[in-house]
Each structure stands twice: as structure tokens, then as C-alpha cells.
MARMAR-978587 format. One record per atom (N, C-alpha, C): x, y, z; residue in three letters; atom name. Coordinates in steps of 0.2 Angstrom, whole numbers, plus 5000, padded with zeros to 4 digits. Example, Ala and Ser with C-alpha at 12.3 -4.5 7.8 and 13.67 -1.06 7.14 Angstrom:
# residues 2
PT east north   up rest atom
PT 5066  4972 5039  ALA    N
PT 5062  4978 5039  ALA   CA
PT 5066  4984 5039  ALA    C
PT 5064  4989 5035  SER    N
PT 5068  4995 5036  SER   CA
PT 5064  5000 5039  SER    C
This chain:
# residues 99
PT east north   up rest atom
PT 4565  4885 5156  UNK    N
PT 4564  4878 5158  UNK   CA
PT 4557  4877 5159  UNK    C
PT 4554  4871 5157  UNK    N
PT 4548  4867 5157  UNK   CA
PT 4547  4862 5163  UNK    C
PT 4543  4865 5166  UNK    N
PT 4542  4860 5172  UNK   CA
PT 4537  4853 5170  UNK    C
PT 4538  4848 5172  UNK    N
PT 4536  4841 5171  UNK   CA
PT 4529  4843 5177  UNK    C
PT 4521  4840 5174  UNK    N
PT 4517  4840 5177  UNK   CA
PT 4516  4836 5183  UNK    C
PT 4514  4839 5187  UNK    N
PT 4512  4833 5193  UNK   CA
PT 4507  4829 5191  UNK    C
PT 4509  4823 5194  UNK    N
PT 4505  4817 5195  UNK   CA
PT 4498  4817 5197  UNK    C
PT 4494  4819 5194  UNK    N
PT 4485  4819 5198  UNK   CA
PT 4485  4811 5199  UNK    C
PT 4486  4807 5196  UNK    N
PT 4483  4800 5198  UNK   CA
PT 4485  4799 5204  UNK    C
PT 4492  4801 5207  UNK    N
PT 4494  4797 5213  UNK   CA
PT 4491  4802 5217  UNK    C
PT 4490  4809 5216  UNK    N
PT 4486  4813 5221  UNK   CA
PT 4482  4812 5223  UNK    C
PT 4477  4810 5217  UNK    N
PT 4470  4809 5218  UNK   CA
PT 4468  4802 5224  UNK    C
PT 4474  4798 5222  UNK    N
PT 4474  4791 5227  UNK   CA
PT 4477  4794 5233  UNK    C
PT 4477  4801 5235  UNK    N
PT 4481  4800 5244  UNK   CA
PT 4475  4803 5247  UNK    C
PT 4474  4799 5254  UNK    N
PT 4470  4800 5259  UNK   CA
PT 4467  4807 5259  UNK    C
PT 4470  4811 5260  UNK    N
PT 4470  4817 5263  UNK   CA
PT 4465  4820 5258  UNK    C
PT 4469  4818 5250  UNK    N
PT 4464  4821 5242  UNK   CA
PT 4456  4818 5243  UNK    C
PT 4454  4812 5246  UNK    N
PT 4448  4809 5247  UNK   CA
PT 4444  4812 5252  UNK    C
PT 4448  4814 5258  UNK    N
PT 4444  4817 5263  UNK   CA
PT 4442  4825 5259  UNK    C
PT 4446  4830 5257  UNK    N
PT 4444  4836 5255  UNK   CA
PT 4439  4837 5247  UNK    C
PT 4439  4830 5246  UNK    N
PT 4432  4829 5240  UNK   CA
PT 4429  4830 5245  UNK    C
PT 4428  4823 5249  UNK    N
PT 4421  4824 5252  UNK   CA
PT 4419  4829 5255  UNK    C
PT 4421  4832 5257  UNK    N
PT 4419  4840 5260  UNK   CA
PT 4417  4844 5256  UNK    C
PT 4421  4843 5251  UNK    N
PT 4418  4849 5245  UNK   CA
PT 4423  4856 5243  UNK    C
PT 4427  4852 5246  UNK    N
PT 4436  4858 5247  UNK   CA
PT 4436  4858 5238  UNK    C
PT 4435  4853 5234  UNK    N
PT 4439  4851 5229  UNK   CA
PT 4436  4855 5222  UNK    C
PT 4438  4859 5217  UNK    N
PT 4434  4859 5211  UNK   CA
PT 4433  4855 5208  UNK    C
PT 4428  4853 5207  UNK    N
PT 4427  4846 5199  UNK   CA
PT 4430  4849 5194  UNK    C
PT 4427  4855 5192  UNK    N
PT 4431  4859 5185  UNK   CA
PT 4438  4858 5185  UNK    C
PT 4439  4862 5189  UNK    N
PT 4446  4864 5189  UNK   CA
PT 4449  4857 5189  UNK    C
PT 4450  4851 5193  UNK    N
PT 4450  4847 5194  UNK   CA
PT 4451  4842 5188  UNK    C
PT 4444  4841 5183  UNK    N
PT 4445  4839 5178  UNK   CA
PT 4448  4841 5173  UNK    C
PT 4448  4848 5172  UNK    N
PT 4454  4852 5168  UNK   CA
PT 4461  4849 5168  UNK    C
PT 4463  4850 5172  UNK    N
PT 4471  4846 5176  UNK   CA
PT 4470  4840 5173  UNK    C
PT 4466  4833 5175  UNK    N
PT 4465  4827 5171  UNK   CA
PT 4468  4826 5162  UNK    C
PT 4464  4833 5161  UNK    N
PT 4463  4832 5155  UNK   CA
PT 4470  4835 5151  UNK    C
PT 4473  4840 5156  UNK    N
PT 4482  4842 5152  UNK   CA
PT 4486  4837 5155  UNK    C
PT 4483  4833 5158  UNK    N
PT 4487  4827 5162  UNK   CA
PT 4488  4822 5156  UNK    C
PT 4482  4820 5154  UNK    N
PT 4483  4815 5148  UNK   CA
PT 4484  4817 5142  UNK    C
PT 4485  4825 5140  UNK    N
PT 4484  4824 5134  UNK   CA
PT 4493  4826 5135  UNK    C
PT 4496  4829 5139  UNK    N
PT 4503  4827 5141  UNK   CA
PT 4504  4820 5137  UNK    C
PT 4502  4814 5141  UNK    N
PT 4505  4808 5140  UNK   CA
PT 4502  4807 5133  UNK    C
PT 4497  4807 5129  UNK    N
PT 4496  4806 5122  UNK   CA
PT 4499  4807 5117  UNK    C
PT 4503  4813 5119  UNK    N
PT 4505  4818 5113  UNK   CA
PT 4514  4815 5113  UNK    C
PT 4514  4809 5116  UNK    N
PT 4519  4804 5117  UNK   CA
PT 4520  4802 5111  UNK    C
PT 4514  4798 5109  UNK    N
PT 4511  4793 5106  UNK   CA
PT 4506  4795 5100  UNK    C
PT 4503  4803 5101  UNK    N
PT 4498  4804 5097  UNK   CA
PT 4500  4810 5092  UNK    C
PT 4496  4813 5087  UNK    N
PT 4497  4820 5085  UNK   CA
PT 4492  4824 5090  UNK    C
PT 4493  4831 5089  UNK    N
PT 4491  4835 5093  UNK   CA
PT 4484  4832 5092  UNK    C
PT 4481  4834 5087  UNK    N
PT 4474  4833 5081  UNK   CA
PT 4472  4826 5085  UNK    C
PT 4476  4821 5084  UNK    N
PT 4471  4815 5086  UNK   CA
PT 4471  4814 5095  UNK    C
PT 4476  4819 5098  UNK    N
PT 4475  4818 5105  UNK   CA
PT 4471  4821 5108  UNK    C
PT 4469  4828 5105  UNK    N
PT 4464  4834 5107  UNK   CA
PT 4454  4827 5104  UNK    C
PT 4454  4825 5099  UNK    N
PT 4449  4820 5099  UNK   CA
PT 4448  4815 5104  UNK    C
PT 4454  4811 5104  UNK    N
PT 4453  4806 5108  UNK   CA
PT 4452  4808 5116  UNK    C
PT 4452  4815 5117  UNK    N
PT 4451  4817 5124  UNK   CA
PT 4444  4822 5123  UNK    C
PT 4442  4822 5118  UNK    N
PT 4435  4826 5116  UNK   CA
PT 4432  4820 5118  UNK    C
PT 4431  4814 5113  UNK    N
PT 4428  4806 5114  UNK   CA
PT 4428  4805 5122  UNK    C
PT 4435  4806 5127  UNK    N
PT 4436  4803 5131  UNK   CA
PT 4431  4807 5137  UNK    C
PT 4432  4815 5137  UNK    N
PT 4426  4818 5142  UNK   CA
PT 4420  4821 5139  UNK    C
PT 4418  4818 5134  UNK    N
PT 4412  4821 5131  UNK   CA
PT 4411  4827 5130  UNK    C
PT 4417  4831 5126  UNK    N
PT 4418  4837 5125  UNK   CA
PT 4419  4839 5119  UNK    C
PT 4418  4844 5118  UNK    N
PT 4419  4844 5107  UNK   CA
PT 4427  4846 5108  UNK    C
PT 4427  4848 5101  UNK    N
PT 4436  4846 5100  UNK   CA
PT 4436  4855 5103  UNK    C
PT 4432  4859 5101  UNK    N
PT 4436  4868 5104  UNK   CA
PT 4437  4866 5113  UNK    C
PT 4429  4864 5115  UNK    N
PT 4431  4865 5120  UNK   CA
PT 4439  4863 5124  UNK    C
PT 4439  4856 5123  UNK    N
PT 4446  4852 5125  UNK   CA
PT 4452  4858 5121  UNK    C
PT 4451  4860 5116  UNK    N
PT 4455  4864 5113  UNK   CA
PT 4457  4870 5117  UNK    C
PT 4451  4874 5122  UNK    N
PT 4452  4881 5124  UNK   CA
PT 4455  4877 5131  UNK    C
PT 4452  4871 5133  UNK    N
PT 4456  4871 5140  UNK   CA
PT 4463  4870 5141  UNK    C
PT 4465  4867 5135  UNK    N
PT 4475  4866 5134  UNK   CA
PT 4478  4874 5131  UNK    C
PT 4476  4876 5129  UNK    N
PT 4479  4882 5127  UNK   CA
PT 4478  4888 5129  UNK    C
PT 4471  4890 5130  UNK    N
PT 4469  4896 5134  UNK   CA
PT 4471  4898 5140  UNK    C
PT 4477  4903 5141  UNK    N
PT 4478  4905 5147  UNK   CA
PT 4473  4903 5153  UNK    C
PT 4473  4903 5160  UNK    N
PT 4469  4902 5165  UNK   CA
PT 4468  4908 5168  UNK    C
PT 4461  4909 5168  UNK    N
PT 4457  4913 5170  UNK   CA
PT 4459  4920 5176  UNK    C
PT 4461  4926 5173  UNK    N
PT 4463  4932 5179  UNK   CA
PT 4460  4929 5188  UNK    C
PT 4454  4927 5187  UNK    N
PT 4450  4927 5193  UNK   CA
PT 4454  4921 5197  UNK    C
PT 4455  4914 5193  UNK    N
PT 4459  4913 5199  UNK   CA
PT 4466  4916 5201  UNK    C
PT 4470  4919 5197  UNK    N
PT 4474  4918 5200  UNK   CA
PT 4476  4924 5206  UNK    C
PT 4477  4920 5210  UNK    N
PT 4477  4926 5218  UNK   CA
PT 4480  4931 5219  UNK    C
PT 4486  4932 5214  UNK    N
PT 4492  4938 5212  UNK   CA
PT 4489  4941 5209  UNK    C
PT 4483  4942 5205  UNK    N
PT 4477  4947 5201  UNK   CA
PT 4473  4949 5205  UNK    C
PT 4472  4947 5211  UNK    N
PT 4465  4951 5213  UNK   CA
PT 4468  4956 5218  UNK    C
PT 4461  4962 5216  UNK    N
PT 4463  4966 5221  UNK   CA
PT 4464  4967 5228  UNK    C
PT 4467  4972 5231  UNK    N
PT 4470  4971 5237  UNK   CA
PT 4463  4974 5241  UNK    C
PT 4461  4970 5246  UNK    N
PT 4453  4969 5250  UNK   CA
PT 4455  4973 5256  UNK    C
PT 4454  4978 5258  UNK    N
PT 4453  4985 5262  UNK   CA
PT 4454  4982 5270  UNK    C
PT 4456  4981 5274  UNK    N
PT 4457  4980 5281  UNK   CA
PT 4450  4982 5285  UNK    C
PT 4450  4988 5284  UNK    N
PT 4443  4993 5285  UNK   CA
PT 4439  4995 5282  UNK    C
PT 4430  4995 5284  UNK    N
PT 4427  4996 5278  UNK   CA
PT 4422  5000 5284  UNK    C
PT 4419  5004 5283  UNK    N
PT 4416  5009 5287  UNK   CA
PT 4416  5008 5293  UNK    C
PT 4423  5009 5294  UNK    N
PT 4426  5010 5300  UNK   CA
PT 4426  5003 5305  UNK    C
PT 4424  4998 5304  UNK    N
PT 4424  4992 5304  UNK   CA
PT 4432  4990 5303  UNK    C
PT 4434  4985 5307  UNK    N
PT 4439  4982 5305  UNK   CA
PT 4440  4973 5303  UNK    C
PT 4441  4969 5297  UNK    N
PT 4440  4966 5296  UNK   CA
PT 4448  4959 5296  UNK    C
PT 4447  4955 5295  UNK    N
PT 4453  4950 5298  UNK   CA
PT 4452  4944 5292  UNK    C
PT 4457  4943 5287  UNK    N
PT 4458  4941 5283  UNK   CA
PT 4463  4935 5282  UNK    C
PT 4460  4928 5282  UNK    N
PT 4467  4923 5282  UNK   CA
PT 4469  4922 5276  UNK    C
């Protein structure tokens, strides 16, 4: 089963989303990645894959691979937090406290 994408527009419009920009919480990358599988979701409504991956190259000033690696290339081992390794509690006999 296919999960339907969350809504970045309405998120981006809730209070809390604007307070954690301004701090610097927020990735821009990452962030606009999302954007970008956001609309090419809704394009591909309306559009062929071909003319949706351009019109989203035109739209963030990206060539067609790039737009092309960001929709179909798996996401990256490093973010995901299931991948990384397990961080040692103790480290030269130090003990270390982890949230």
C-alpha cells in the first residue's frame, strides 16, 4: 500500500514550522527535496513524467538529472537513523548521556 504525501504547503504555513526556520532547526535541502516530490506528485496528474521532471528543472533551476536523482534515488544511508551505528555509552571510561 502507497501512502499519499503530506501536505508541505499547509505545514510550512503552521506557526511552529516558521518559528523552527528561524532558529535554524529546518534543512533547506532536505526541505526543498520534499517541495520538489511534492509537485512533481501533483504534475504527474496532468503532466508526462518527461515534461514534469522539466517543468520542475525550469521551476528550481536544476537540470533535468539533478530533479531526476532527487525523485528516484533512494535517500541517503546517513540520514536514516535506523542505519547508523550504535554510539558506545562509554568512551575511555567516561560515561556519555545521549537523547
Amino acid at each position: 500500500m502507497q501512502n499519499k504525501p503530506v501536505n508541505i504547503n499547509r505545514i510550512i504555513n503552521e506557526i511552529r514550522f516558521k518559528e523552527y526556520y528561524a532558529l535554524g532547526l529546518i534543512d533547506e535541502v532536505v526541505l526543498r527535496k520534499f517541495k520538489i516530490k511534492w509537485d512533481y506528485f501533483h504534475y504527474r496528474k496532468s503532466m508526462s513524467m518527461i515534461d514534469s521532471i522539466f517543468t520542475l528543472a525550469d521551476k528550481y533551476s536544476l537540470s533535468y538529472d539533478s530533479v531526476n536523482t532527487i525523485l528516484f534515488r533512494p535517500m541517503s544511508k546517513s540520514l536514516n537513523p535506523e542505519l547508523l551505528p550504535e554510539i558506545p555509552a562509554k568512551c575511555n571510561g567516561r560515561e556519555y548521556k545521549f537523547f
